[in-house]
N, C-alpha and C positions, 0 to 999 in steps of 0.2 A: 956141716950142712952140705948139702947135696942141691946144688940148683941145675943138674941139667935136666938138659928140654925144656925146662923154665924160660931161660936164657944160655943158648947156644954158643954166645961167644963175648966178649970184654963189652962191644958197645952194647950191646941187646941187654947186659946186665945192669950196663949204668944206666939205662934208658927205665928197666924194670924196678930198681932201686929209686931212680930218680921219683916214678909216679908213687910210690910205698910212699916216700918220705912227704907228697905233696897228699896224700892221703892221709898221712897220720897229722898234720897239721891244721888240717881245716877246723872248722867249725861244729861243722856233719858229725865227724868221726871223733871229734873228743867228746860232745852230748851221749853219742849213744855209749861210748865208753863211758862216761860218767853215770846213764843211767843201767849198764849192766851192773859193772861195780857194785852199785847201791845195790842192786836186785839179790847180787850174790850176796853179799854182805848179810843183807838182810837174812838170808835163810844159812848163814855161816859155811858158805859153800870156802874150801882151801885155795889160798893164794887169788882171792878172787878180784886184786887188781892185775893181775898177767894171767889170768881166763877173761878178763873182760877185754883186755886190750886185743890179745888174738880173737876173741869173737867178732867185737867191732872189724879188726881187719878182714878176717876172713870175708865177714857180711859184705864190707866195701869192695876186696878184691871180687870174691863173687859177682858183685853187681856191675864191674868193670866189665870184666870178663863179658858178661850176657849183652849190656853196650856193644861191645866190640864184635861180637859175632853175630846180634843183630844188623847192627848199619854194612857188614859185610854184603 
């Protein structure tokens, strides 16, 4: 994997890792994981507990992201 411009340098990565992992723990982010899952499942989409886990992320990281460039 390739993180640059992600995170530019060692702390920016563990700063960027650190909020992933507070993101993948919550509460928010295992429901909706949980209710993708199900969705895919349901119509027998492939692998569809690791398409639902990056959906959910992406959706979170997404909505981070927009956070942060709005209060900018």
């Amino acid at each position: 994997m390739n993180f640059t411009g992600l995170a530019p340098n060692a702390a920016n990565l563990r700063i960027w890792l650190d909020q992933i992992a507070l993101i993948c723990l919550s509460e928010e982010f295992q429901k909706l994981k949980a209710e993708l899952e199900s969705i895919y499942q349901e119509v027998n989409f492939p692998e569809a507990g690791v398409t639902a886990f990056a959906d959910a992320l992406y959706a979170f990281l997404t909505e981070h992201e927009e956070v942060s460039i709005t209060a900018t």
